[in-house]
C-alpha positions in Angstrom: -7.6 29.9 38.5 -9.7 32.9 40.0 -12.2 32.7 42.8 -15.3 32.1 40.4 -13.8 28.7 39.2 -13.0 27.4 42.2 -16.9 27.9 42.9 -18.1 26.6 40.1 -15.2 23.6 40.4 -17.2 23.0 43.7 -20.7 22.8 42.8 -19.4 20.7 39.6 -17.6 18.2 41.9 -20.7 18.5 44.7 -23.2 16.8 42.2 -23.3 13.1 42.0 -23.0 12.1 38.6 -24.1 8.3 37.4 -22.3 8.4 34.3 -19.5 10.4 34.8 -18.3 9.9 38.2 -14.1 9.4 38.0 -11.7 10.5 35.3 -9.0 7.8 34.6 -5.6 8.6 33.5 -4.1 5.0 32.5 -0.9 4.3 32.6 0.1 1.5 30.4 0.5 1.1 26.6 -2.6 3.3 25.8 -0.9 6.0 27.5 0.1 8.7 24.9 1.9 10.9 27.2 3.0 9.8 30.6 4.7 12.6 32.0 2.1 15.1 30.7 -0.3 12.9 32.6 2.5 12.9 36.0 2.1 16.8 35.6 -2.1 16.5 35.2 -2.2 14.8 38.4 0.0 17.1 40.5 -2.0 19.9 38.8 -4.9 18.3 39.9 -3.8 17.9 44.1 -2.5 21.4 44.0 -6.1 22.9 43.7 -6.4 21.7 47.0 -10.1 20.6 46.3 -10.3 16.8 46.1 -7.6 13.9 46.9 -6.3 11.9 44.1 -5.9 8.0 44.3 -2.4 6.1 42.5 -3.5 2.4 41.1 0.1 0.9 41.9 0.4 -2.2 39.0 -2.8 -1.3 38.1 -2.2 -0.7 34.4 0.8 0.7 35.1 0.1 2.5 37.7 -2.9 4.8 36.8 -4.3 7.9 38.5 -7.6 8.6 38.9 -10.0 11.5 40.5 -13.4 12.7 40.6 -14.8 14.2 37.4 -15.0 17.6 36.6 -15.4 19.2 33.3 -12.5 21.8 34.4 -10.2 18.5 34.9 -10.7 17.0 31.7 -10.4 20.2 29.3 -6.9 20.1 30.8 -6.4 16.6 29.7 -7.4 17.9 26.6 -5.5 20.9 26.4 -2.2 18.9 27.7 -3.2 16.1 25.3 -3.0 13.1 27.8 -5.0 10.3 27.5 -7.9 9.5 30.1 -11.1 7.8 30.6 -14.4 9.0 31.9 -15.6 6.4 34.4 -19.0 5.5 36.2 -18.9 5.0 40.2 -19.9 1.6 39.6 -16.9 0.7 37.4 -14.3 2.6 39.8 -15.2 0.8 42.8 -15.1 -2.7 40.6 -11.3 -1.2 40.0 -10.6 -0.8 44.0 -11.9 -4.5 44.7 -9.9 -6.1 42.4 -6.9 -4.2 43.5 -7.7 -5.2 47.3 -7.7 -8.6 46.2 -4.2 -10.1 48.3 -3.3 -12.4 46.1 -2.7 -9.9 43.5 0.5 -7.1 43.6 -2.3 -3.9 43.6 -2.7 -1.6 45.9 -4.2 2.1 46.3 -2.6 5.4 47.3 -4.5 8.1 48.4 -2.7 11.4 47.1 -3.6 14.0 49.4 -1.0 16.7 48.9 0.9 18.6 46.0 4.7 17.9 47.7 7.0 20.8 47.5 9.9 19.5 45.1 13.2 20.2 44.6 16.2 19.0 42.8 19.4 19.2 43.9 21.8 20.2 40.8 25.0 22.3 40.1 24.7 25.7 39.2 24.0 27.1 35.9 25.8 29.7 33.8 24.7 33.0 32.1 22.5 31.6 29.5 20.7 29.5 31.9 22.6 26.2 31.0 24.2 23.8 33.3 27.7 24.1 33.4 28.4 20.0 33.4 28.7 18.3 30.0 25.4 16.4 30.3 21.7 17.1 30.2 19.8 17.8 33.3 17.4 15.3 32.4 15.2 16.5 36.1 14.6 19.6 35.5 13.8 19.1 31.7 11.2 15.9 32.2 9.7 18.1 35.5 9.5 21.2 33.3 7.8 19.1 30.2 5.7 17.9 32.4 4.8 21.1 34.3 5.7 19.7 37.5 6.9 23.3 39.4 10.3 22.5 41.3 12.7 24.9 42.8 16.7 24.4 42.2 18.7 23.9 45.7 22.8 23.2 45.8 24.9 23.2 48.5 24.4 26.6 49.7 20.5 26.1 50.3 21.0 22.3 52.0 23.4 23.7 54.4 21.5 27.3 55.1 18.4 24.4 56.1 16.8 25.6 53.1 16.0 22.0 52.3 13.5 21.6 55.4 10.6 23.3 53.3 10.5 20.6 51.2 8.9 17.1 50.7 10.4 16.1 48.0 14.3 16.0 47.0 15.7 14.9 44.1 19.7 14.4 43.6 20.7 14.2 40.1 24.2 13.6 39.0 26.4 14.3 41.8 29.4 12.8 43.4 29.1 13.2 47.1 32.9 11.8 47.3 34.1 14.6 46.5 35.8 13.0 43.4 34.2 14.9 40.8 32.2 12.0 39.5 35.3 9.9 39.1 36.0 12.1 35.2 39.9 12.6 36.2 41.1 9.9 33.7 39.1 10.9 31.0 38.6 14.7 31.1 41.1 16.0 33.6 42.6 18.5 30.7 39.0 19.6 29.8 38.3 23.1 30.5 34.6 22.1 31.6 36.6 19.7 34.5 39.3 22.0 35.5 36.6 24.9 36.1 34.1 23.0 37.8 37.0 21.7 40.1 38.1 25.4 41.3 34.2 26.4 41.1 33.8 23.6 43.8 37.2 24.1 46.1 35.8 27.8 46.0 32.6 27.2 47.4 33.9 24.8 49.8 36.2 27.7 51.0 33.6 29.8 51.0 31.1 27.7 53.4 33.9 27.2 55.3 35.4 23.1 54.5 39.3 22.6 53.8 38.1 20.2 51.4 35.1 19.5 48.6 34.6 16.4 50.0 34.1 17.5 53.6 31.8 20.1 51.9 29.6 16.9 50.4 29.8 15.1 53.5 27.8 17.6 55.6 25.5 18.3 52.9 24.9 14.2 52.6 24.3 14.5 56.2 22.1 17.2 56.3 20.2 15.7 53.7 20.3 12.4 56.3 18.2 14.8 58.5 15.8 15.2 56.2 14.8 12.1 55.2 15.1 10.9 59.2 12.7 13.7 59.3 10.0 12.7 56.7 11.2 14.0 53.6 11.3 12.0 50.4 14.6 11.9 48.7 15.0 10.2 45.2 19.0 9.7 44.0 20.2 8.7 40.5 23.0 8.5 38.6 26.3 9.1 40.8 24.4 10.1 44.0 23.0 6.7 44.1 26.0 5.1 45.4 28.4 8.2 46.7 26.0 9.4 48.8 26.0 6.3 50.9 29.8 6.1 50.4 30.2 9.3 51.9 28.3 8.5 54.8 30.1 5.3 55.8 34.0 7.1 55.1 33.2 10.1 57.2 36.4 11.6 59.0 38.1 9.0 56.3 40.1 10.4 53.3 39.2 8.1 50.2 40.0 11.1 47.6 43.7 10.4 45.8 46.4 13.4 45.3 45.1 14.1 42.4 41.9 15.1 43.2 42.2 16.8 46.4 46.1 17.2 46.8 47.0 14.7 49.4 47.0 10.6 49.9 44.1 9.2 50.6 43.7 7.1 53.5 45.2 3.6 53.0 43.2 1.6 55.5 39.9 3.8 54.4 38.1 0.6 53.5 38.6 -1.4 56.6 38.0 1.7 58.6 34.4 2.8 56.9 31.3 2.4 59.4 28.5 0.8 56.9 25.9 1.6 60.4 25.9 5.4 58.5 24.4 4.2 55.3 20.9 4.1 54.0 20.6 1.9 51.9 24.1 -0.3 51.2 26.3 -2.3 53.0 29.7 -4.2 52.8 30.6 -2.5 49.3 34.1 -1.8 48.4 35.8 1.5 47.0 37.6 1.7 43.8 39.7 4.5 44.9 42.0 4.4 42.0 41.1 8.0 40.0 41.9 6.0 36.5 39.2 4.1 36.6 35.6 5.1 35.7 33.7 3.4 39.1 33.2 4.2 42.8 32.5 0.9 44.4 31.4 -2.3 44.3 27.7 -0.5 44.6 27.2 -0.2 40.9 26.0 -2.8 38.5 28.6 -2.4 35.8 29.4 -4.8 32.6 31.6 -7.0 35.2 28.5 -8.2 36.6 26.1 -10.4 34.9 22.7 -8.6 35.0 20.3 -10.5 36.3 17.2 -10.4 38.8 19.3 -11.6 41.7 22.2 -9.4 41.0 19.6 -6.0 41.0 18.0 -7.5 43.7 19.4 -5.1 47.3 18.2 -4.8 50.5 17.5 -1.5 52.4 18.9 -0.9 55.6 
């Protein structure tokens, strides 16, 4: 957007408008794009010309900012749904939201965060080299939500610190290789992504690919003790916490990094390390599909009490 628009953007967003005052993007069922309207609000803070405010419950957790004409052509051109609101019926939206007896509430978005996503390299053709989807990076990039990719390399180099935002996707910070032994241990996709890994722990100067996670887990610690925003799914959910609490502990069987693990590791893990779990137990065995106690699997019933977890 050249120097012109931002002027005219200005002067547009300058005059007080009865009629026309907010823009709307809801959130709920009427929603016809949701991530398209994700990117239309980050689009929106990184002119760096007004704030933006997040409804949270508030039919689903809407977005809204001050009209422009320039704002809702890109609605249009990005095809998300949105509503042109009067000042009168936006500030009827913020009182019933401050009402306490309801679960509302009103975020002031004042910054376009600096994202990225912490994932495994990616070959020659631009593909990741694991046998799943990066679903991240694809639902960021639909959305057009800019990101920069970080690994191992970057976190430990302090690359990480000139972000706000970090998001691990599927990663096993273990050091088990997300647990796959049993299952794909003869795969060519497993045996080169285990030598790809012993490599680079070499490289940056670990014995092991566990030792390797551990300091990036703890550097990403840092961060977050810092300010920074870190989001985990998938495997990071629950090894990155289990790495923290078995540091200087060896939970990894022969198989995996070529010597016994330790065999008092569980009574021996500090749970004070952890963000977010506690008292969990390992499931070191490399046959079976599962970390820990952590995860919610089909042993469990699932039920509001049993997702229910406390953060440290």
């Amino acid at each position: 957007m050249n120097k012109f628009l931002f002027i005219v953007l200005l002067l547009i967003l300058s005059t007080k408008s009865v009629l026309a005052s907010f823009i709307l993007l809801p959130m709920d069922e009427k929603q016809k794009d949701h991530l398209k309207a994700y990117g239309i609000t980050y689009w929106v803070l990184k002119q760096n010309v007004i704030d933006a405010h997040w409804l949270l419950n508030y039919r689903g957790g809407s977005f809204a900012f001050p009209y422009s004409k320039v704002f809702e052509k890109e609605c249009q051109v990005r095809g998300v749904t949105y509503e042109v609101i009067p000042d009168a019926a936006f500030a009827n939206i913020l009182n019933e939201i401050s009402n306490p007896e309801i679960n509302m509430d009103d975020i002031k978005l004042e910054k376009a965060p600096l994202i990225a996503v912490y994932t495994p390299d990616v070959n020659e053709k631009g593909e990741t080299v694991q046998p799943w989807d990066d679903a991240v990076t694809m639902v960021l990039t639909y959305a057009e939500i800019p990101y920069d990719k970080i690994y191992d390399e970057e976190v430990l180099d302090d690359k990480i610190s000139k972000y706000d935002w970090v998001h691990l996707h599927h990663e096993d910070f273990t050091g088990q290789y997300g647990k796959f032994y049993a299952n794909y241990h003869n795969a060519p996709w497993y045996r080169d992504n285990q030598k790809k890994e012993e490599a680079r722990a070499k490289r940056l100067g670990y014995n092991k690919v566990s030792q390797m996670k551990l300091a990036v887990a703890k550097r990403i610690k840092e961060f977050v003790g810092g300010g920074g925003f870190m989001f985990a799914m998938c495997s990071a959910t629950d090894t990155y916490d289990m790495a923290l609490a078995a540091e200087g502990i060896d939970i990894c069987e022969t198989v995996i990094d070529g010597d016994p693990s330790d065999p008092a590791a569980q009574s021996k893990l500090d749970f004070s390390k952890c963000l977010a779990f506690q008292n969990f137990n390992l499931m070191k065995d490399p046959m079976i599909y599962e970390h820990s106690t952590i995860d919610n699997n089909f042993k469990r019933p699932n039920t509001p009490f049993t997702r229910l977890f406390h953060l440290i």
